[in-house]
C-alpha positions in Angstrom: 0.0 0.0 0.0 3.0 2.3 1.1 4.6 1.7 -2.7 0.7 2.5 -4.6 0.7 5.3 -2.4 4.4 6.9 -3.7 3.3 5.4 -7.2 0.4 7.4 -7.0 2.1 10.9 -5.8 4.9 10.4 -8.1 1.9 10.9 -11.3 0.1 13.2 -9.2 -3.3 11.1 -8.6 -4.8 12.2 -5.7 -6.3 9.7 -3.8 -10.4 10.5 -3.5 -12.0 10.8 0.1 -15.8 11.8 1.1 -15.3 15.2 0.7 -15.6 17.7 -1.7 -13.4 20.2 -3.0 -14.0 23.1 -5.0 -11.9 25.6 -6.7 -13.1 28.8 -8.0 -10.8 30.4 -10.7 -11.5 33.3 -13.0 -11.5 33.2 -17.0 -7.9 34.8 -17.1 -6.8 32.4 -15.1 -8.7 29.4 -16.8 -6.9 30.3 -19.9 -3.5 30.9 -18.6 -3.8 26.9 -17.4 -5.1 26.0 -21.1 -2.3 27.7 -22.7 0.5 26.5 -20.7 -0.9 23.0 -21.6 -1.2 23.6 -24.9 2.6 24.8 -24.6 4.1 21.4 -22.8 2.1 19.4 -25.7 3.9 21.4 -28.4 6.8 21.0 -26.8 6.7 17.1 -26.6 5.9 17.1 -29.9 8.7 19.1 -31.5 10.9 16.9 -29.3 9.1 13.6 -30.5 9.6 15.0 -34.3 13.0 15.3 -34.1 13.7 11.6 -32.7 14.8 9.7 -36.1 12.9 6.9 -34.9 9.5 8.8 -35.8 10.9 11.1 -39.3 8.5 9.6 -41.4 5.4 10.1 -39.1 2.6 12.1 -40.2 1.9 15.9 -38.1 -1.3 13.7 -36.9 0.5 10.6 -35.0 2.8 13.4 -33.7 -0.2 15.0 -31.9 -1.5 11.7 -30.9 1.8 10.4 -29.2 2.5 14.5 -27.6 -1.0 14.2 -26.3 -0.3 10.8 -24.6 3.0 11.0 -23.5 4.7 11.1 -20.1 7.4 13.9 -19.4 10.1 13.0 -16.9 13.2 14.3 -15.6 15.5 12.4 -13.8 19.0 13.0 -11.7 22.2 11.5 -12.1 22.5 7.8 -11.2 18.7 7.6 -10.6 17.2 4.8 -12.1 14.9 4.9 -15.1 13.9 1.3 -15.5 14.5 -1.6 -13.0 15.1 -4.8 -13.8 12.9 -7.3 -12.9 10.2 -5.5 -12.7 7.2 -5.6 -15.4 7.5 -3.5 -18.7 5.3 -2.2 -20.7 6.3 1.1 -21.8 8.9 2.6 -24.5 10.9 5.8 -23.4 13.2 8.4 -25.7 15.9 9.8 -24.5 15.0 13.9 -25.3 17.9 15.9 -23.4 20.8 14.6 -21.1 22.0 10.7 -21.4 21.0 7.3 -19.7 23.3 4.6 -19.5 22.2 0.8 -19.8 23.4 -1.5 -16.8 24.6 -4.7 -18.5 25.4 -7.7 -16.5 28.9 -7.7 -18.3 29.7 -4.1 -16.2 29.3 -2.2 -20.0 27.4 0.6 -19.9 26.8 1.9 -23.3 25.5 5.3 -23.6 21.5 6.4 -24.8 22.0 9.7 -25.1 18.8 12.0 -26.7 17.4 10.4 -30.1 17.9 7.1 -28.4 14.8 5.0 -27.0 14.8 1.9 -24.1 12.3 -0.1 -22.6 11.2 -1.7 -26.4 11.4 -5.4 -25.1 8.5 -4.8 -22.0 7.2 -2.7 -25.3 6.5 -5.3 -27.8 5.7 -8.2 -24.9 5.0 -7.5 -21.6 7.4 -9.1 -19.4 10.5 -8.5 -16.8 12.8 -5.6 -17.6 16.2 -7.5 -18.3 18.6 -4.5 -17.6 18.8 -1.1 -15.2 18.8 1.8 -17.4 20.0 4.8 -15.2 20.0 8.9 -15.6 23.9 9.8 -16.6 26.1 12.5 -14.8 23.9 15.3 -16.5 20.6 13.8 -15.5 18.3 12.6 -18.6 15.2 14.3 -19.5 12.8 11.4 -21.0 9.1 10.8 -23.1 7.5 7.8 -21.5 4.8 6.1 -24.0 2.9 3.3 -22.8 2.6 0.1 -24.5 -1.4 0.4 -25.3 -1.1 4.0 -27.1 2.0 2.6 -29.4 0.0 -0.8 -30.0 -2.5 2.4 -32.1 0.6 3.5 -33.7 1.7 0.2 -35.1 -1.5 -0.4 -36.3 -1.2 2.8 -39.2 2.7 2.4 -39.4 3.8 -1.5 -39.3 6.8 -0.6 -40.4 7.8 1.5 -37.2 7.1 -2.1 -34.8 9.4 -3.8 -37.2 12.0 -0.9 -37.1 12.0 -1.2 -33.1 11.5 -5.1 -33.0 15.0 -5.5 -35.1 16.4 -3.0 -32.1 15.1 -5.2 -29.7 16.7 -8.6 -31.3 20.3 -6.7 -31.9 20.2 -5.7 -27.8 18.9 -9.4 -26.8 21.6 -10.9 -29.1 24.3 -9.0 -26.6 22.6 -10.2 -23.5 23.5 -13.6 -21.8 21.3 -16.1 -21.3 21.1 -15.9 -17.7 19.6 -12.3 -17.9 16.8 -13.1 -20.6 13.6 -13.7 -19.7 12.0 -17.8 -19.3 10.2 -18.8 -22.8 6.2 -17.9 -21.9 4.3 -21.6 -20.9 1.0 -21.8 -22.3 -1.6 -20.5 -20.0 -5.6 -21.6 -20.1 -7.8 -19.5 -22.4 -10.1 -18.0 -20.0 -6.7 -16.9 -17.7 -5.4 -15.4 -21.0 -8.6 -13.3 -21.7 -8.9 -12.2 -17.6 -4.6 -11.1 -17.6 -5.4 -9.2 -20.9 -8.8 -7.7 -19.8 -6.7 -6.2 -16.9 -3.9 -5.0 -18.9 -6.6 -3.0 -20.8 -8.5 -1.4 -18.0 -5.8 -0.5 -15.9 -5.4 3.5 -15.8 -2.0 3.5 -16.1 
């Protein structure tokens, strides 16, 4: 409960009790909250456009992925992605570095144009590697598996660009690291695992 409750305050969700609050604002300031949120979309989206991996996107899937992106700076050393835990987000690397964790003690450099997190991406399962802020801190674009699932649908060819990325990286991790082959599950716990996946808000 202590770790949904710091999960929650890092995304600023605010947990609901049996009260209500009510917050009166004036039009000026109304619009001054729509216009800086029209100015951090536009600023995610110049910074997704100029990510090599999305050049030949139309001005349309850029809106869509500014719109439903996630914005997040992190510090030196601190960790982006954990290993072990479950993936099933992409993130590009927009300003700063991260550096990749290998089990070998490499840790090759992802510095802005760069993107991690592909594997959980394309099938959700146990992050393999720590990927970690480098000694400028990283500024990253989190995008979640379900809104890039839409994406692939109008631009196959962008799945297959990322799904080669994700062979090349597995090819240089040892076996010991790489996740157990999936085991056949029963239909109806298939269908209840991905009816969660879908309705969970985050």
């Amino acid at each position: 409960m202590t770790r949904i409750w710091y999960a929650f305050r890092y995304d600023g969700i605010e947990i609901p009790f049996p009260i209500r609050t009510v917050h009166f604002k004036q039009q000026e300031e109304r619009q001054s909250e729509r216009d800086a949120l029209a100015g951090q979309n536009d600023d995610r989206r110049e910074k997704l456009a100029a990510l090599p991996v999305f050049a030949r996107l139309k001005p349309r899937d850029l809106a869509f992925l500014a719109q439903n992106s996630f914005r997040r700076f992190y510090t030196a050393g601190e960790r982006v992605i954990i290993a072990g835990q479950v993936g099933d987000a992409i993130y590009f690397c927009v300003a700063g570095g991260c550096e990749a964790l290998l089990p070998d003690g490499r840790r090759p450099s992802l510095g802005p144009g760069h993107y991690f997190g592909e594997m959980g991406l394309l099938k959700t399962g146990p992050r393999t590697v720590d990927v970690v802020a480098g000694d400028q801190g990283a500024e990253v674009l989190r995008i979640d598996r379900h809104c890039m699932e839409l994406l692939f649908e109008q631009h196959p060819e962008l799945r297959d660009e990322i799904l080669d990325t994700s062979g090349t990286r597995r090819s240089e991790l040892p076996d010991a690291v790489l996740p157990a082959p999936a085991v056949s599950r029963p239909l109806g716990q298939r269908i209840a695992t991905d009816l969660a996946d879908l309705l969970r808000p985050w």
